[in-house]
C-alpha positions as CSV (number, residue, x, y, z in Angstrom):
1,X,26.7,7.2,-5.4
2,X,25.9,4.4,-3.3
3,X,22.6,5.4,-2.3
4,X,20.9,6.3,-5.8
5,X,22.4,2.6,-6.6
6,X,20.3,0.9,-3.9
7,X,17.3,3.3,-4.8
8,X,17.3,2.2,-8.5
9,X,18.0,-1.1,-7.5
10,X,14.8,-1.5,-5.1
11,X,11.9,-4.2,-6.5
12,X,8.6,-3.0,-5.2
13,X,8.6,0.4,-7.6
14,X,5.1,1.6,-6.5
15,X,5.9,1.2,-2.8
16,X,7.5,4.9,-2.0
17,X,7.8,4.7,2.3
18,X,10.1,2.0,2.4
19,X,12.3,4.0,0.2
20,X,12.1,7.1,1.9
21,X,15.4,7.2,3.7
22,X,17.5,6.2,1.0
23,X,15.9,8.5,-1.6
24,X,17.2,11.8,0.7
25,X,20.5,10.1,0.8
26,X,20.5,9.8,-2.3
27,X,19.8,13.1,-3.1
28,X,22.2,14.6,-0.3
29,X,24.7,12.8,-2.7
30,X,23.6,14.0,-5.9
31,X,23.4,17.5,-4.7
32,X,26.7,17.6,-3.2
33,X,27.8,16.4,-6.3
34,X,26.6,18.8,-8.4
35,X,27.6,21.7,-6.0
36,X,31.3,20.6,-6.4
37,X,31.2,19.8,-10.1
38,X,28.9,22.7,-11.3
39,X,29.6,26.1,-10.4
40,X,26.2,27.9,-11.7
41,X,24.8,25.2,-9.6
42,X,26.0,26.1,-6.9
43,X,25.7,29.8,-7.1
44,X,21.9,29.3,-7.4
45,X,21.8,27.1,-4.5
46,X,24.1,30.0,-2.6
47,X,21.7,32.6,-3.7
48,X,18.9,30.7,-1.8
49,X,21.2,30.1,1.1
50,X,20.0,26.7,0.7
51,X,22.8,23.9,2.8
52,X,22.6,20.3,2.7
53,X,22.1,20.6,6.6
54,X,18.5,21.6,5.3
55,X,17.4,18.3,4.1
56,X,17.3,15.9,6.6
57,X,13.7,13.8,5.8
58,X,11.4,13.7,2.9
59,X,9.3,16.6,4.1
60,X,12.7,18.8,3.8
61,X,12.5,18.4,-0.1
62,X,10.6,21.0,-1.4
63,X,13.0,23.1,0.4
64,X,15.7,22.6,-2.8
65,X,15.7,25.5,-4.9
66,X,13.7,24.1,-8.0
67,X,15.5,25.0,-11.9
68,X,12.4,26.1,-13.8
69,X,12.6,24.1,-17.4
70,X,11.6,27.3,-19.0
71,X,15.1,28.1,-18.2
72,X,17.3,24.5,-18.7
73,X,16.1,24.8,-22.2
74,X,18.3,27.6,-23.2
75,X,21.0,27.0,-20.6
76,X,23.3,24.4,-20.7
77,X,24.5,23.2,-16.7
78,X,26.2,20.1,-16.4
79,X,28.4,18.9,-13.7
80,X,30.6,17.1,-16.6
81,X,31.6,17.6,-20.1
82,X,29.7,16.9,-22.6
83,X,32.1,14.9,-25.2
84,X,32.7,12.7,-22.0
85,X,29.0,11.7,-21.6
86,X,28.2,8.1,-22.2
87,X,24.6,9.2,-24.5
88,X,24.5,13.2,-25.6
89,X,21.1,14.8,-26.0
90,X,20.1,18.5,-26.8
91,X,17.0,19.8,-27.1
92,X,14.2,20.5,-29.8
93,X,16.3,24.7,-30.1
94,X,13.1,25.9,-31.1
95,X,13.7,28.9,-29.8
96,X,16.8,29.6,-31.6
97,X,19.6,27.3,-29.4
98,X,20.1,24.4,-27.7
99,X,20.9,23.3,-24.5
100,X,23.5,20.1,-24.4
101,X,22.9,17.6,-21.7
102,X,22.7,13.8,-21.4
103,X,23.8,10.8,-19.3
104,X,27.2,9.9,-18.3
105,X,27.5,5.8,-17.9
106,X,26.2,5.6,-13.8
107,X,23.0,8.0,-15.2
108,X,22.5,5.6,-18.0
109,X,22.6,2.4,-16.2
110,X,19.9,3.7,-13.4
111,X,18.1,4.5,-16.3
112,X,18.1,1.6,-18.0
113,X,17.1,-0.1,-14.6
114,X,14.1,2.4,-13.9
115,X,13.0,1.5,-17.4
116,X,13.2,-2.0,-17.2
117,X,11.3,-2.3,-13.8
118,X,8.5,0.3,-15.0
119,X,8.0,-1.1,-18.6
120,X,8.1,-4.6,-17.2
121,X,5.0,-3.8,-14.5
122,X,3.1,-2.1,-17.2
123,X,2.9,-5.2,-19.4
124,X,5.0,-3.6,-22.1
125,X,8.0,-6.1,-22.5
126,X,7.4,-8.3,-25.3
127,X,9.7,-11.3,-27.3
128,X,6.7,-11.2,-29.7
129,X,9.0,-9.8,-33.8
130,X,7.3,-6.1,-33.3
131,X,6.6,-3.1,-36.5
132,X,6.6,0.3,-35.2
133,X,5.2,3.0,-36.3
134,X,7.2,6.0,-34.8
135,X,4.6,9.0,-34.3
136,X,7.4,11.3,-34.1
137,X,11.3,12.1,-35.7
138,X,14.0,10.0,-36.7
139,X,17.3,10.4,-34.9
140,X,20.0,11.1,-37.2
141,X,23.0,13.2,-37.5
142,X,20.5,16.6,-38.3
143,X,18.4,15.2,-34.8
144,X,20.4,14.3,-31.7
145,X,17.4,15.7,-29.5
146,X,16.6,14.2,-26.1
147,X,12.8,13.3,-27.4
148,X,14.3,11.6,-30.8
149,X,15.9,9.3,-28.8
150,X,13.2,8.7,-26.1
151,X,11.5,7.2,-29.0
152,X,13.7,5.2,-30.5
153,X,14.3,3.6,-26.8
154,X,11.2,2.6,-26.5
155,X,11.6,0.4,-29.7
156,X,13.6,-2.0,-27.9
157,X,11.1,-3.3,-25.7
158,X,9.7,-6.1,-28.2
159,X,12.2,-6.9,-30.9
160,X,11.7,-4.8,-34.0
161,X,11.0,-6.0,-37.7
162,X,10.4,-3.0,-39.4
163,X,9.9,0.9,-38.2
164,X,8.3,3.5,-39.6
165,X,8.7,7.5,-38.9
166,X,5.8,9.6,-39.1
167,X,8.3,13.0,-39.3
168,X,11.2,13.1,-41.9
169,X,13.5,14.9,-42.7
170,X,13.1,16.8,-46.3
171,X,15.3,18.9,-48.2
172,X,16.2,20.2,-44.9
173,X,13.5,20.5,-43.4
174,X,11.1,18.1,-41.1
175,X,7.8,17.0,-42.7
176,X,4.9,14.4,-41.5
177,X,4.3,11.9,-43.8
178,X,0.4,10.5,-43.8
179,X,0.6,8.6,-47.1
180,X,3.9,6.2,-46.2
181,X,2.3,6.3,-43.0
182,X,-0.7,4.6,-44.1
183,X,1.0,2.7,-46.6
184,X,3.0,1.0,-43.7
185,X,0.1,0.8,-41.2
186,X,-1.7,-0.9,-43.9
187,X,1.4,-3.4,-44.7
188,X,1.5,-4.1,-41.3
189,X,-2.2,-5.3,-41.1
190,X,-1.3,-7.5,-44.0
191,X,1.9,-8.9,-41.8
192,X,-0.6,-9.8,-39.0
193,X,2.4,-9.1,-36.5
194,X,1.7,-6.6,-33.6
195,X,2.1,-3.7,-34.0
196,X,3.5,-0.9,-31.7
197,X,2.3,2.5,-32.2
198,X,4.3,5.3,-30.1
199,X,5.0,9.0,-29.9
200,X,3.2,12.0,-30.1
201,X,-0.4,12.0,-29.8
202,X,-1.2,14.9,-31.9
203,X,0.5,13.2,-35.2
204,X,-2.1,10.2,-34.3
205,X,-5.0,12.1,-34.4
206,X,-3.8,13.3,-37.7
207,X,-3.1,9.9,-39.2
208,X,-6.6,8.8,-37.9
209,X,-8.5,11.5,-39.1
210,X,-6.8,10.7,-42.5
211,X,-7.8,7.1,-42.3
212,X,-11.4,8.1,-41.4
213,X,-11.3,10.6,-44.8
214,X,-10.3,7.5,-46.7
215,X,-12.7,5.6,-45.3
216,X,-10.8,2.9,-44.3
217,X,-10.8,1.0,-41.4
218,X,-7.3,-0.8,-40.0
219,X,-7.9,-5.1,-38.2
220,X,-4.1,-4.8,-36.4
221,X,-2.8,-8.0,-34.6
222,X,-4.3,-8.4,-31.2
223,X,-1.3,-7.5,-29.3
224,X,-0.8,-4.3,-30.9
225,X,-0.3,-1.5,-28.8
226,X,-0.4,2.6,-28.5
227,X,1.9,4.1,-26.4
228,X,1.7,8.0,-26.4
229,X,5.2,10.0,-25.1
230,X,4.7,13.1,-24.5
231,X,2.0,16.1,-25.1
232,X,0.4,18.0,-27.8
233,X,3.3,20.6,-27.6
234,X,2.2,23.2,-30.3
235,X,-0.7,21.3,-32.2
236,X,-2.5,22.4,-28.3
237,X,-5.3,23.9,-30.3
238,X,-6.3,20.3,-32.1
239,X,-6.0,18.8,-28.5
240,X,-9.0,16.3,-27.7
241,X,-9.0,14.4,-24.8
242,X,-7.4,11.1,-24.1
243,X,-10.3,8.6,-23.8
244,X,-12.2,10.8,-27.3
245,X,-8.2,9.5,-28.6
246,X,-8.6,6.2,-27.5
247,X,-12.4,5.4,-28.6
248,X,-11.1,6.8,-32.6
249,X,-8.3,4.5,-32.5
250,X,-10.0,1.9,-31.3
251,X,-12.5,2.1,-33.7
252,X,-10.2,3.1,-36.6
253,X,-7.2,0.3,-35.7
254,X,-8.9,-1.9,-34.0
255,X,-6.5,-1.8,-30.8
256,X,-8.0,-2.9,-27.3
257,X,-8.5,0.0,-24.6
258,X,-6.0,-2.1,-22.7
259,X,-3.6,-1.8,-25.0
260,X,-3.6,1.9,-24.7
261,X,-1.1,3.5,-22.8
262,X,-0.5,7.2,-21.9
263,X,3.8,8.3,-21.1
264,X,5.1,10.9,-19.1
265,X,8.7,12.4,-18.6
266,X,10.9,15.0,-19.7
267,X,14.5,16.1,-21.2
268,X,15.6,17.2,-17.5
269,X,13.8,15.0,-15.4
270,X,14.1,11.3,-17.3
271,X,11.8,9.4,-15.0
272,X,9.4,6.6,-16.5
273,X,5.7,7.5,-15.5
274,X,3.4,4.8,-17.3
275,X,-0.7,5.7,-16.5
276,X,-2.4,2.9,-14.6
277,X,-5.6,1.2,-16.0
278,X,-7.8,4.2,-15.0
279,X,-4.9,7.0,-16.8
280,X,-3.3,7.9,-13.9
281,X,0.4,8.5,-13.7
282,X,1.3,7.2,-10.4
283,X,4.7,8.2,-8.4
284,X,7.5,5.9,-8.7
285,X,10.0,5.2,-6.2
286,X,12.6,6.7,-8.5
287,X,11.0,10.0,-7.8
288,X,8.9,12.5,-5.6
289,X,6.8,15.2,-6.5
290,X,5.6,18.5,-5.0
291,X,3.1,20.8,-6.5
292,X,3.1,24.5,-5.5
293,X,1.0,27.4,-5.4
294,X,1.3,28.9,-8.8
295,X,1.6,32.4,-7.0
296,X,3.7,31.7,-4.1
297,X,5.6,28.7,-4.7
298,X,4.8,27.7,-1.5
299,X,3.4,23.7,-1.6
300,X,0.0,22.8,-1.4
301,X,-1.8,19.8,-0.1
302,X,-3.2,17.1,-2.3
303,X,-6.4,17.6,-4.2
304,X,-5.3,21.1,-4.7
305,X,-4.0,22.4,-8.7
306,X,-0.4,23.8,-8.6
307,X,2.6,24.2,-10.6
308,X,4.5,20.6,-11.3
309,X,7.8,20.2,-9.2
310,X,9.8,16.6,-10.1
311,X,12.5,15.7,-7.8
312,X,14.9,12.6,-8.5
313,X,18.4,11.6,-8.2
314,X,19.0,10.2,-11.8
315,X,21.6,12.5,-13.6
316,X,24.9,12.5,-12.2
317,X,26.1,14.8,-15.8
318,X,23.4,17.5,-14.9
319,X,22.0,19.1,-11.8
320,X,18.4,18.6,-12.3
321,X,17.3,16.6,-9.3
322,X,14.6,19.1,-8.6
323,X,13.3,20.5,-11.9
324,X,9.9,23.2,-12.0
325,X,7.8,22.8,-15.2
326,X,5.1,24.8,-16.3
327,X,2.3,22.4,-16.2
328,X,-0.6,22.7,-14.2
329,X,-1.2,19.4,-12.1
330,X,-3.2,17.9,-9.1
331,X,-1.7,14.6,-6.9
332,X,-3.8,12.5,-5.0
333,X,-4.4,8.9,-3.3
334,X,-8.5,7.8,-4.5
335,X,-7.2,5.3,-7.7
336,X,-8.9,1.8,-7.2
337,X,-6.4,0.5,-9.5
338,X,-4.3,-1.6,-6.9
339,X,-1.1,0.7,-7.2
340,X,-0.6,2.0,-3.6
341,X,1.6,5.3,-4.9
342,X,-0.1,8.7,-5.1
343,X,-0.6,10.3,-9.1
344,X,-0.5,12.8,-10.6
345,X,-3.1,14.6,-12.9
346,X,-1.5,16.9,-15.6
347,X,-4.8,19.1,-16.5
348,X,-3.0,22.6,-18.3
349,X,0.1,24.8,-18.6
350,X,0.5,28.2,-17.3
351,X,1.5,31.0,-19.5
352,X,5.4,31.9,-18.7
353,X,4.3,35.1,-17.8
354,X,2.6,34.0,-14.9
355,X,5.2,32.2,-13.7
356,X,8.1,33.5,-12.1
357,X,10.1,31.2,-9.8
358,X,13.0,32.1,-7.4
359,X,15.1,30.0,-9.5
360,X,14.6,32.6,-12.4
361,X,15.3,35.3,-10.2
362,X,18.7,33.6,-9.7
363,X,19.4,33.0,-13.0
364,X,19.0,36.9,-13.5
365,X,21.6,37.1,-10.7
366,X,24.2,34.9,-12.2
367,X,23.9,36.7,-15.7
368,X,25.1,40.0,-13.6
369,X,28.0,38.2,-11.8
């Protein structure tokens, strides 16, 4: 896959014209691919009599028939075998089973290039010895989940001295753990190191709310840094917003706004979107995005709410180059922030029931074949 090479190896990752033509290539490529290497794949794209003659510029791309997540999270599709994948992920099986999928070694290195680039423009590379407090689960033999391991990547951009894990795992089961969290957050200030604080920002808003019932107050290093991956998942009723977040743990840890950074990506759609100075996720080159009508499907134009649609050509081990979520977002172009891309505003999720996309119809149909 020549042309996903070239993508992932562009410079300028905020710049998406330039890239245009090679991004469709690329993701003629990946979708042929897929259609000769994963047969559910290609029944969908049958059922939607979709042909690769049908994407010819980057208008043509909502046109590919988009896999809800809703149903990739109970479905396995890959386009090779697992035990042959370079890293193997599943996911979080709450609801009963879980879906294998992961990188084979072409996947991983694009990856790896896409992270470096994004994490690297973001001010997040450091050589400065690093603690981390890990607002999330340990991988281990009983966790091999995609989100495990997104958090343990992200320890390797500064090199790590010690790491603590906010969620453990206890006579089999998974339990959050404020006191040795505190305990280490307080070593850490002792230390004087920085201090890297990433994951989930729901198990932050516990740990500060904790510290503030304690009444104590946390001086960390002055390069210490927050780094939030992913969303409040199913503590959504304790969600506050972002900048309320930000002003607590400032206050509480003593951590420059600057220094706060908000994550986005997902299991089936591995992309690295890093909010700007004003918490915007802008569009990388790695990636396009189309919203659509939460009704219809049909896409809107920007300014206007819609379901989330993320296109990229990443995974060659599944075919998930255009993925539908079920969050509610806006895109538009009126940041000041110097980045030239268009972002993305995440501001809800739809209820499943209100969602059905054609791709779920076709997943009906394949269960009947």
């Amino acid at each position: 896959m020549k042309n996903r090479q070239k993508l992932f190896s562009s410079k300028n990752i905020y710049n998406l014209s330039p890239t245009d033509e090679v991004f469709v290539k690329a993701m003629q490529d990946n979708i042929a691919f897929h259609m000769a290497n994963c047969p559910e794949y290609k029944e969908i794209l049958d059922y939607f009599n979709f042909k690769l003659d049908d994407l010819n510029n980057i208008e043509d791309l909502w046109k590919i028939p988009p896999l809800p997540t809703s149903y990739l999270k109970n479905t396995t599709m890959l386009s090779k075998p697992y035990d042959k994948l370079f890293i193997r992920t599943t996911s979080s099986g709450t609801g009963g089973s879980k879906t294998l999928s992961g990188y084979d070694i072409g996947s991983a290195i694009c990856a790896l290039s896409m992270a470096l680039k994004v994490m690297r423009f973001h001010n997040l590379i450091s050589f400065k010895r690093t603690n981390y407090i890990v607002l999330g689960p340990k991988p281990d033999k009983n966790n091999q989940t995609a989100t495990a391991k997104a958090l343990k990547y992200f320890t390797i951009l500064a090199p790590t001295k010690k790491i603590e894990y906010a969620v453990k795992f206890v006579n089999g089961e998974y339990q959050v753990d404020v006191d040795d969290l505190i305990k280490a957050i307080k070593k850490f200030e002792q230390e004087g190191k920085p201090v890297r604080i990433i994951g989930f920002p729901a198990y932050l808003k516990l740990l500060l709310e904790e510290l503030a019932s304690r009444n104590v107050k946390i001086n960390l290093n002055k390069d210490s840094k927050i780094l939030f991956g992913g969303g409040w998942k199913t503590f959504f009723a304790d969600e506050i917003p972002k900048e309320e977040l930000f002003a607590m743990a400032s206050d509480t840890l003593g951590i420059k706004r600057c220094n706060f950074k908000d994550h986005f990506s997902t299991a089936e759609h591995p992309v690295n979107y890093v909010a700007c100075e004003n918490n915007h996720f802008h569009v990388p080159i790695f990636s396009r995005i189309v919203i659509r009508d939460v009704n219809t499907l049909k896409t809107v134009e920007n300014g206007t709410p819609g379901v989330l649609n993320l296109i990229t050509p990443i995974l060659s081990s599944a075919p998930y180059g255009s993925i539908i979520t079920d969050d509610i977002a806006v895109m538009k172009n009126d940041c000041d922030c110097g980045t030239s891309s268009p972002y993305i505003d995440i501001i809800g999720r739809v209820g499943l029931s209100k969602i059905r996309t054609c791709t779920q119809q076709a997943s009906e149909f394949l269960k009947n074949l």
